[in-house]
N, C-alpha and C positions, 0 to 999 in steps of 0.2 A: 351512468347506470340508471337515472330517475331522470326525471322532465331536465331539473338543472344543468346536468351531464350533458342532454340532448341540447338544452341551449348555446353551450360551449359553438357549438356548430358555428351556430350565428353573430352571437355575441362577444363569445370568451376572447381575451386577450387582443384586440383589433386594437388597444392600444397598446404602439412595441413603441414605449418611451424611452429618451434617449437614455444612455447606460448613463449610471449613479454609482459616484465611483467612495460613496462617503457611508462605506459600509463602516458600523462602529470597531471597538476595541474585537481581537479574535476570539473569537466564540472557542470556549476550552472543552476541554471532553466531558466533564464533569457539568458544564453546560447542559449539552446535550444529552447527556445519560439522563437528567434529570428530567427534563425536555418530553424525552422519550417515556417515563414512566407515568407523567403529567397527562402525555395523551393518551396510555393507554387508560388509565382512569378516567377520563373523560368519555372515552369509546363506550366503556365497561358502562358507565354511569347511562349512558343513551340506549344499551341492551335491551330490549322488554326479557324481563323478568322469565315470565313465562311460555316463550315458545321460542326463544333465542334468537330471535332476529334483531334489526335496524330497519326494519320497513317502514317505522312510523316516527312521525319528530314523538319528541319527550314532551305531551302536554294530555290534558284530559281528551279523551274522545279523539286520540291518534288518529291521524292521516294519512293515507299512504299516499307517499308520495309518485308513483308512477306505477301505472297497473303493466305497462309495455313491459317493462325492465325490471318487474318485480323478481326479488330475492339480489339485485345486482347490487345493493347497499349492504346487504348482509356479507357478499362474498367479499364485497373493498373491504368493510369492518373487517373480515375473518382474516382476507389474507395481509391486511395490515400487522395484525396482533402476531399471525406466524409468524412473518419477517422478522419484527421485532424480538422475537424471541421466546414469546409464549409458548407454551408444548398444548399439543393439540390433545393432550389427555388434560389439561384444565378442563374443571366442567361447565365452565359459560361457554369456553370453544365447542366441549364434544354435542352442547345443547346447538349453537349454530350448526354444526358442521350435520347432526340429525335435520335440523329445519332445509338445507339447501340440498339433502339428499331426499328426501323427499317430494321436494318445490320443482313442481311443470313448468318450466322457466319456457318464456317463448322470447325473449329480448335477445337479440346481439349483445350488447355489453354484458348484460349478466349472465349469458350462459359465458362470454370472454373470460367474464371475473371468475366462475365458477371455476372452468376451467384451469385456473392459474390456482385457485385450492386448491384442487387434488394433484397438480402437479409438486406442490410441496410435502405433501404426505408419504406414507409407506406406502411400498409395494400392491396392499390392499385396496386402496382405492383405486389402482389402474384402470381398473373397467369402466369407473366413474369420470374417469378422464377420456379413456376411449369413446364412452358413452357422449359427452360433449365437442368431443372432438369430431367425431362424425355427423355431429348436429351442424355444428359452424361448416365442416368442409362441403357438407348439402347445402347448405343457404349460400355458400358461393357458385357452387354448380348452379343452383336454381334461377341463380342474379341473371340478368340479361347483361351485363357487364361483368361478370367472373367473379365482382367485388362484394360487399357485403351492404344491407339496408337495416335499418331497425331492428325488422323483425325476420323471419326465414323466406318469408314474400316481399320484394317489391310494393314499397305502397307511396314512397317520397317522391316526386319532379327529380330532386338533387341527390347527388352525392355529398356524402358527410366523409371528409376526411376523417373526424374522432375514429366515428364506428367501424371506417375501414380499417383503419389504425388496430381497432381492438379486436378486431374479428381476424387479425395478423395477428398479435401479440396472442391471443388464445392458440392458436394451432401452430404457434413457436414452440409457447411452453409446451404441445404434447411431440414435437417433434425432439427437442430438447430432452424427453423421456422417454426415447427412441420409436416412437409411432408415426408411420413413414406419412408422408404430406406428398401427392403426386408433384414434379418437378415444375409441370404447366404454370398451379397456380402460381409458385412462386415467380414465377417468369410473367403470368398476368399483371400479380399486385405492383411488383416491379416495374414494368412496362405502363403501368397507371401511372402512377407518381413520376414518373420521368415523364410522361406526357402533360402533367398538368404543374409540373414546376416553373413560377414563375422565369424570366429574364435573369431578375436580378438573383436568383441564386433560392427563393422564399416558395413559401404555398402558404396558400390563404383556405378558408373556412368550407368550402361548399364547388361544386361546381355544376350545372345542368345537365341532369343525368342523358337527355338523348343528346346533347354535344361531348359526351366524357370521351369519346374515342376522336375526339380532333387534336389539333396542334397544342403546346404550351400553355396555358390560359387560358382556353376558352373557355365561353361560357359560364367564368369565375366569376361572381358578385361582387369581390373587389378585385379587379384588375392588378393593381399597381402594386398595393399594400399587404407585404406580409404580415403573418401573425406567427406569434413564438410558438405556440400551442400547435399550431398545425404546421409548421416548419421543424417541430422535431417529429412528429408524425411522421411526415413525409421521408427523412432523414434515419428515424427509427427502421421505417420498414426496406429504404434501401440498403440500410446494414444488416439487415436482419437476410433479405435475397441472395447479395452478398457472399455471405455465410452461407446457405443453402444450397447457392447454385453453383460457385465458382471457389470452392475451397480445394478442387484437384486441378487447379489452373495453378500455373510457374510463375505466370506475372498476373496483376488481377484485370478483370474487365473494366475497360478505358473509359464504356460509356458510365456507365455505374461509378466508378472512381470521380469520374471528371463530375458528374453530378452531386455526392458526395462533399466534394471539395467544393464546389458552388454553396450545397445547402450549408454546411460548416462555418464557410467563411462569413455568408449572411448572419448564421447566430453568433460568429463571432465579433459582429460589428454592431447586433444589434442586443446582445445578450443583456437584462436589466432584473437585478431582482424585483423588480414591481412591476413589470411586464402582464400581472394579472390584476390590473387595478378593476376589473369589472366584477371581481371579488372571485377568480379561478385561479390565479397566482399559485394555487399550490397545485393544479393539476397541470398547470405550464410548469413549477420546478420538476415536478416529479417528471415528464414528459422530456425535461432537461437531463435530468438523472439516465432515465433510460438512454438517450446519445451518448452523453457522456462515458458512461459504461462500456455500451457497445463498442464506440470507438476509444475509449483510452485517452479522450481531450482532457485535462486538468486545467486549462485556463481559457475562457471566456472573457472577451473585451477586459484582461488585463486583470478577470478576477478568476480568483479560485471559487469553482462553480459551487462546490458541496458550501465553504467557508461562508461566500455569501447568500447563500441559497439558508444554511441553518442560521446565520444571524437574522437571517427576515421574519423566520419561522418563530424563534426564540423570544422575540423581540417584539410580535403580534401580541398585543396584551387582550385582543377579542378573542384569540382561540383559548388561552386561559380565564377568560371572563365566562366562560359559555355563552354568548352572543347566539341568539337564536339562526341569525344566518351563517355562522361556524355548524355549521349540520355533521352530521358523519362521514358526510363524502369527505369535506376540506379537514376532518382532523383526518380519517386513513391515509391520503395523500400526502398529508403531512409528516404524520405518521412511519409512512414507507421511506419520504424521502430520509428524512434524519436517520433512519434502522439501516437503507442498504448504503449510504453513503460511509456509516460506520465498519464496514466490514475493510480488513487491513487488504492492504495492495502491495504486493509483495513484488512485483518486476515493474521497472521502467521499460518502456521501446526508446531509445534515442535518437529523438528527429535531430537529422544532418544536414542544412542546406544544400544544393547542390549534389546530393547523392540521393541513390533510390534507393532508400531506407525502408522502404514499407510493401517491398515486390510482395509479401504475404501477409494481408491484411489481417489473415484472422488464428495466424500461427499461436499469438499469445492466450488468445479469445477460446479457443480449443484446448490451449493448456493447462491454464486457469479452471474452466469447466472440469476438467479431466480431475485435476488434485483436490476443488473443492467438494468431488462425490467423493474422492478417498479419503480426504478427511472429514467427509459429511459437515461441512463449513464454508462457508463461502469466500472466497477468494476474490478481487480485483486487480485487473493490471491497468497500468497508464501510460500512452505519452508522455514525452518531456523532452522540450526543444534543448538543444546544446548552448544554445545562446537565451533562453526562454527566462532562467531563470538562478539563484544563486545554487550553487551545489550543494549544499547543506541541504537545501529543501528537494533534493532528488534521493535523500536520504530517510524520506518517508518508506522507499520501497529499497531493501537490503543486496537487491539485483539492479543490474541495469543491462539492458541487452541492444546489441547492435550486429546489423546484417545488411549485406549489400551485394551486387553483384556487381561489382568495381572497386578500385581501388579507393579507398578510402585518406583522404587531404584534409587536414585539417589548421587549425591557425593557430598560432603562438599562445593564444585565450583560450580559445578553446578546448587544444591538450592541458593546459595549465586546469579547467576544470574538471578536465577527468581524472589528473590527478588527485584535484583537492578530494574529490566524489572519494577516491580509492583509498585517500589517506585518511579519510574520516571516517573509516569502516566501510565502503561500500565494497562491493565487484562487477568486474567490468566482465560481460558474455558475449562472445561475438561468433560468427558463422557464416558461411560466405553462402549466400545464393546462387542457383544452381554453380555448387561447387567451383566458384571463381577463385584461381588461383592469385589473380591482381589483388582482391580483398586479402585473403591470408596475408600474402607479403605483406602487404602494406599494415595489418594486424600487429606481425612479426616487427616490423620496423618501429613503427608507435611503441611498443613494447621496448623495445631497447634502449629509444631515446627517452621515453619516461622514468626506467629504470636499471641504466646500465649495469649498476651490479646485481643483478637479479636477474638468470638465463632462463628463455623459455624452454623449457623439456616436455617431453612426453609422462604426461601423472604414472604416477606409479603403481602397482598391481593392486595394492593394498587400501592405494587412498581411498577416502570417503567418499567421495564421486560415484564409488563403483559397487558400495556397499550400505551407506547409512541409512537408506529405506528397501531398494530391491538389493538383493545380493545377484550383479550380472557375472554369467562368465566367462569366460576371455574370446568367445566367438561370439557374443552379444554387445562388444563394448565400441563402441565409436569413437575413432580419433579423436583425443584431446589434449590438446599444449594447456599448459598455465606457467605463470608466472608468479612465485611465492616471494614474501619476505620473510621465510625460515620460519614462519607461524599460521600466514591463511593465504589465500591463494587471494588475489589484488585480479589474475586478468585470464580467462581461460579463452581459449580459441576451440569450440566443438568444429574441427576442419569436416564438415558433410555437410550439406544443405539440410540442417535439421531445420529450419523453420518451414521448409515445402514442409519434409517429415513428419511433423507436429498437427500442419492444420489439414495435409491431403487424407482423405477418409482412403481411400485407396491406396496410401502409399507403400511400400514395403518396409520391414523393421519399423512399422509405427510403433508397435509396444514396445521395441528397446528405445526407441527415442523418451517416449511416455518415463517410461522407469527410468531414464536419465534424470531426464526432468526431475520426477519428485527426488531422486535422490540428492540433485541441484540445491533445488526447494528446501529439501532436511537441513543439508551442510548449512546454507546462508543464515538460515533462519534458526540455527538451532532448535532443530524437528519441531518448529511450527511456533516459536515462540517472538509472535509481533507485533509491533501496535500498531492502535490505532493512527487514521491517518490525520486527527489533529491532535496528536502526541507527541511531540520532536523529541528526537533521539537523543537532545544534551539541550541543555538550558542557556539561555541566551542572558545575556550580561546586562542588568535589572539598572536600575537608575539610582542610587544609594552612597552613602560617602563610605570614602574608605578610610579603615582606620588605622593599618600598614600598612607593608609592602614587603614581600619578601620575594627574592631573586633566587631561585630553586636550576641549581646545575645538572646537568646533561652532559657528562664526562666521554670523551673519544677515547678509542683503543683502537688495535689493530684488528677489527672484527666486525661480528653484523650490530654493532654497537647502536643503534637507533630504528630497530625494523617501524617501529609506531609512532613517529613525530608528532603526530597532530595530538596525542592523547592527553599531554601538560599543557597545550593553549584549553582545548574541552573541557577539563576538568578546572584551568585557573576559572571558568565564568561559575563552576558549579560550589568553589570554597569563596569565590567574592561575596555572589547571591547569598549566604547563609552567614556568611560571619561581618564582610565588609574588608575580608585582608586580601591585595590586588598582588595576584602569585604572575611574575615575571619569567618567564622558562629563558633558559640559554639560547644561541643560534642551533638551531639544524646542521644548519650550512654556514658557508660562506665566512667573514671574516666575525670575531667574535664568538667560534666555535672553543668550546672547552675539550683541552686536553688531560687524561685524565694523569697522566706524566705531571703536571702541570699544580695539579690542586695542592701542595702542600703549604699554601700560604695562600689560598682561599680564602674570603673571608663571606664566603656562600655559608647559610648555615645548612642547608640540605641538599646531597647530592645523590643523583639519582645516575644509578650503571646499570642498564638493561643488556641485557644479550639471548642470544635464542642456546648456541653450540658451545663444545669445551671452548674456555679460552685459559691461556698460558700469561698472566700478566708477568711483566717485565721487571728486573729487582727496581729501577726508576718509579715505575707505579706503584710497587708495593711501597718505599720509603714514603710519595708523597701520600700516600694513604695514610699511613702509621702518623704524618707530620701534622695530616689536615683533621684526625680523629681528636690526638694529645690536645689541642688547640681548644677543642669543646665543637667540631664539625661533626654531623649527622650524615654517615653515606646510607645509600637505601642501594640493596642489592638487589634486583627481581630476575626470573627467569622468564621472558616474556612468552606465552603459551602455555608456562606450565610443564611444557613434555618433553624439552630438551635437557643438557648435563650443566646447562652453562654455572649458576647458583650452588652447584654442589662441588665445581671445578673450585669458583670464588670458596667456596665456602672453608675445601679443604687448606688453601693456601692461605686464607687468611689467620686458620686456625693454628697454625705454624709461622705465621707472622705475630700473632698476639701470644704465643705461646699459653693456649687454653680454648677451650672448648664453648661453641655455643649455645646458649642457653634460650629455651620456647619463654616467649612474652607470655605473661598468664596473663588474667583477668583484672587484677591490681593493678597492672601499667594501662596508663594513662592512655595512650594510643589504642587501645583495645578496648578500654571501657569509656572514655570521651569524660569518664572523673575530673573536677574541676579545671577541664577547657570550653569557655566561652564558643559557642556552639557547638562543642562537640555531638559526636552520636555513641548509645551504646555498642558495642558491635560485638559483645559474649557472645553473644547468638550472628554467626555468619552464616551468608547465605549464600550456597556455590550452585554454582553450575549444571544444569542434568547432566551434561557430561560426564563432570567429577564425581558426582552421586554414583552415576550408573558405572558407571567405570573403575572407579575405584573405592567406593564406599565410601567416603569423604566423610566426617564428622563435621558436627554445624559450629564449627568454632575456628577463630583464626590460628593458622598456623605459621606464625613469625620467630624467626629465629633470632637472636641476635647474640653481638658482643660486648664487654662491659668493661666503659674503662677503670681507670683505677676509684673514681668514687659510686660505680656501681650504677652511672650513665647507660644504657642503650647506646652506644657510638654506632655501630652498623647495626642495620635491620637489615634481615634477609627473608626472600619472600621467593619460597621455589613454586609458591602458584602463582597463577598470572594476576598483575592488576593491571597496567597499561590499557587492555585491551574491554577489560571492567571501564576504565576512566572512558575511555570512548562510547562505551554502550552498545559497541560490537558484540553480535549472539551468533558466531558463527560455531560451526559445531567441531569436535576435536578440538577445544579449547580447554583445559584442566586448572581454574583458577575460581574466585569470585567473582556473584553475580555482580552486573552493575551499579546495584545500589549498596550491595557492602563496600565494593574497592573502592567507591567515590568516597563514600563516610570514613573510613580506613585512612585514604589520603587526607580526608581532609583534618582527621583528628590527627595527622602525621604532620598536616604545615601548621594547624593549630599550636601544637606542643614544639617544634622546634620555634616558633617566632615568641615564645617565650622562653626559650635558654638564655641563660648568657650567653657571651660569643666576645670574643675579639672585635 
């Protein structure tokens, strides 16, 4: 935007040092939230007062820094703070946002930056976006190269990758807010960067404007040597073409893909968070940021790009110093990148070796767009290799979607992670490109072997798929199989090429794919409820002594007696970290499975019977019950979901097994208010679900039933709303239970108070 900006050309980032893989401890959200507010008072603080700009540094007898590019400081400031989250009705913004509306801007970059204002505004400003927009699309007509220079004339020998770069990204964003951009240019800008890409996959700074229309490199200043900063340029603006020109294409364009895949792999070998040691590091992350996005990469040379990109940022003690070369360009950029890396990512794409997983580049990139204007909030999706990385960490996004147009093969590991993915709350989406009947089966098959007792059907009229955001009706609705475990749905197959669907602008039933989608969207996420992407879904098992051990049973019956396995390994790391007692669960499987026949000479002291439907227990199970209770044994009855009979089935036979009736925990037991237990949590005040709010008016307090033995013991607890599903940190919707953080505290003041009973 200023002289500096324009130096980047020559200088910026030319050293791409080798990747540094010695990022510190991981930067927490609360890091960066802080981070975040840091720089915007920093920003605030460099304002002038009186006429709202950033034009001049913060010292007596201010300087402008660049007369070319003047107002393009003010618009990085402006649109940093929006991203971030400032409302443009603050009056230091409404006083910039007057300065750039009045401001004769003649630069490239700062009419680029302006531009990308008003594309974040209301409706109201369109004309002011229109107005910029046709400014940049005339300095490209005017160019003798189609591409962009400084200023609206021709006045450089070379081409500036940046400014081409921005004079792109500007008539994205108005394209973006539907104002049509002729097809040519994109096919120009396009057709530039594929010609001046180096060999090895990179672009460099500059090239000689009367050689710009020769072969790969020419005329480049440095031949050999990529630069990060203009390798995501280059890389930027072919995603962006990409997108523009070939989103009604079945398969995508080969030259562009294969280019693509080039520029990619180079950042991927050479990605370093200090790649801007010439002091532009942050308009190389931010630059990062934009590929990143575009394409959906989440790992860079082996690091997670945002993670190490915000430790760099966090971790600069000159941009909190105010160091007078920290200007307002490097905090914006900083700025941005921290603000849009935070925004939640709600779908995976699952790269597959060996299969064509990606026939539609920009299906997810169009749908993400699509739901983040319907919930005027911004969305992210990502990549995520099947072999890339562990599954828990695919568990940032509550989706994961997979598409192909072949059968789909996979290996003994790698089903094995998409089970874990599924049993640790995730869902698995899949869709076959141009409607390949090989993929379905092969779909269907996966399914079966993952989970033989669980048949795929056809959803049913009513499920939520069809109704939790748009209500479709039955001539709107798109083939769909899923696979439940009697609570949420683990594996849905949409059999039609809804990924063309999604990203072809032409397609037919695009809007009933669209409305699928958010209603997708709603169900997973429990209508929009997700985190951030350096939030993990369940807590990771802390370094600390322990100072029990208790071995918490998992009783079999003849029924869907275990729909949630993974929920009691999740939650044993979430009562270790706060108390230090290491909760042991029974087998799943295999040998070492507990029968629940079996328990009356248990010497568990807490046993846990989930089920979803009636179940009929057997006089055998009801004696070892009666046996294992008398003893000083703790059963926990839950109904898992909430929305079936199963807990009410137990409930009645038990009650006819004890001869008496069950009585609600109040607030005086110990499990409910966490009253003298060693880390206990209050939990009088429980916190449920929207679902159950909405649904059924739910009161904020636990609802536990239990039974009492003869010294007026709790022996069974019965729990007809869901926690299992709580203990995982599962939010999917149609769920009638507590939220995640009551069932966790719930359980945990539940293993707290049984490893202090007596017992056998």
């Amino acid at each position: 935007m200023t002289a500096n900006l324009r130096c980047i050309c020559f200088v910026a980032i030319v050293l791409t040092a080798q990747a540094t893989r010695a990022v510190r401890a991981e930067v927490s959200q609360e890091d960066v939230l802080h981070h975040i507010e840091e720089l915007k008072s920093l920003l605030f603080d460099r304002q002038d007062r009186y006429t709202g700009n950033w034009e001049f540094r913060s010292r007596p007898g201010g300087i402008r820094r660049d007369i070319i590019q003047a107002g393009g400081e003010t618009a990085l400031a402006t649109q940093a703070l929006l991203v971030s989250g400032e409302s443009s009705q603050n009056p230091r913004l409404v006083q910039s946002l007057k300065y750039l509306q009045e401001l004769d801007i003649i630069g490239t970059y700062a009419m680029s930056m302006r531009a990308h204002v008003w594309a974040q505004l209301p409706n109201e400003y369109k004309p002011l976006l229109e107005r910029d927009a046709s400014w940049l699309l005339n300095a490209a007509i005017n160019d003798p190269h189609g591409l962009f220079d400084y200023q609206a004339a021709r006045t450089s020998a070379f081409i500036d990758n940046s400014v081409v770069q921005y004079g792109v990204l500007g008539l994205w964003e108005a394209s973006k807010r539907g104002l049509k951009i002729p097809r040519r240019h994109w096919e120009q800008w396009a057709e530039y960067f594929l010609r001046t890409q180096q060999p090895n996959g990179s672009w460099v700074a500059t090239a000689a404007a009367n050689k710009a229309i020769g072969g790969a490199g020419s005329g480049n200043i440095f031949d050999t040597q990529g630069i990060g900063a203009m390798t995501t340029a280059g890389l930027t603006t072919l995603l962006i073409a990409q997108q523009e020109l070939f989103r009604d294409r079945e398969y995508p364009e080969p030259k562009i893909t294969s280019a693509i895949q080039k520029g990619m792999d180079w950042l991927d070998r050479h990605f370093d968070i200090e790649s801007g040691r010439s002091g532009y590091n942050h308009y190389y992350l931010y630059g990062v940021e934009q590929v990143a996005l575009a394409s959906g990469v989440r790992y860079l040379n082996g690091l997670d790009w945002y993670q190490a990109g915000a430790d760099q940022i966090i971790h600069d003690k000159r941009l909190r110093q105010g160091v007078e070369e920290y200007d307002s360009l490097k905090l914006s950029f900083a700025l941005m990148f921290l603000s849009r890396g935070q925004f939640p990512v709600w779908i995976n794409k699952l790269q597959v070796p060996g299969i064509a997983w990606n026939n539609h580049p920009n299906d997810l990139h169009f749908l993400s767009l699509y739901l983040s204007r319907q919930r005027e909030e911004e969305l992210n999706w990502q990549t995520i290799g099947i072999n890339e990385a562990d599954p828990s960490q695919w568990l940032v996004s509550p989706v994961t979607y997979l598409a192909s147009d072949a059968a789909v093969t996979l290996t003994p590991k790698q089903e094995a992670a998409i089970k874990q993915y599924l049993q640790m709350g995730g869902l698995l989406v899949t869709s076959p490109d141009r409607n390949s009947r090989d993929f379905s089966k092969s779909i269907r098959a996966l399914a079966e072997k993952l989970y033989p007792d669980y048949e795929m059907r056809p959803l049913e009229e009513d499920h939520p798929l069809f109704g939790t955001w748009h209500i479709l009706e039955k001539n709107e609705r798109l083939p769909v199989y899923g696979v439940s475990n009697g609570v949420r749905e683990l594996i849905l197959l949409i059999d039609s090429d809804w990924g063309y669907t999604l990203q072809a602008d032409s397609a037919s039933r695009r809007d009933i794919a669209l409305k699928l989608a958010a209603n997708l969207f709603s169900y997973a996420s429990g209508k929009g409820v997700l985190n951030n992407r350096l939030v993990a879904p369940f807590d990771r098992r802390v370094d600390r002594p322990t100072t029990r051990t208790v071995k918490v049973g998992r009783a079999r019956y003849n029924g869907n007696w275990l729909p949630e396995a993974e929920a009691w390994p999740i939650q044993a790391n979430y009562i270790f970290n706060r108390t230090g007692i290491d909760v042991e669960p029974t087998p799943a499987s295999g040998e070492g499975v507990l029968e629940l026949k079996d328990i009356g000479d248990s010497k568990l002291k807490l046993i846990h019977v989930t089920g979803t439907q009636p179940a009929a227990l057997t006089t055998p199970q009801l004696d070892a019950i009666t046996a294992y209770t008398q003893r000083g044994g703790t059963l926990l009855v839950e109904c898992v979901g909430g929305k079936g009979k199963f807990s009410w089935y137990v409930l009645d036979q038990l009650a006819e097994l004890f001869d008496q009736q069950a009585v609600r925990l109040t607030s005086e037991d110990a499990m409910v208010s966490g009253t003298g237990l060693a880390g206990g949590t209050d939990c009088q005040r429980a916190l449920y679900r929207r679902y159950s709010v909405v649904t059924f008016g739910t009161e904020p307090r636990p609802h536990l039933a239990a039974f009492l033995d003869k010294n007026g013991r709790p022996s069974v607890i019965v729990s007809h709303e869901d926690l299992s599903l709580g203990m995982l940190g599962c939010r999917h919707w149609d769920i009638n239970g507590y939220s995640p953080e009551t069932a966790r505290n719930l359980m945990t003041n539940l293993v707290i108070w049984v490893s202090e009973q007596a017992y056998p």
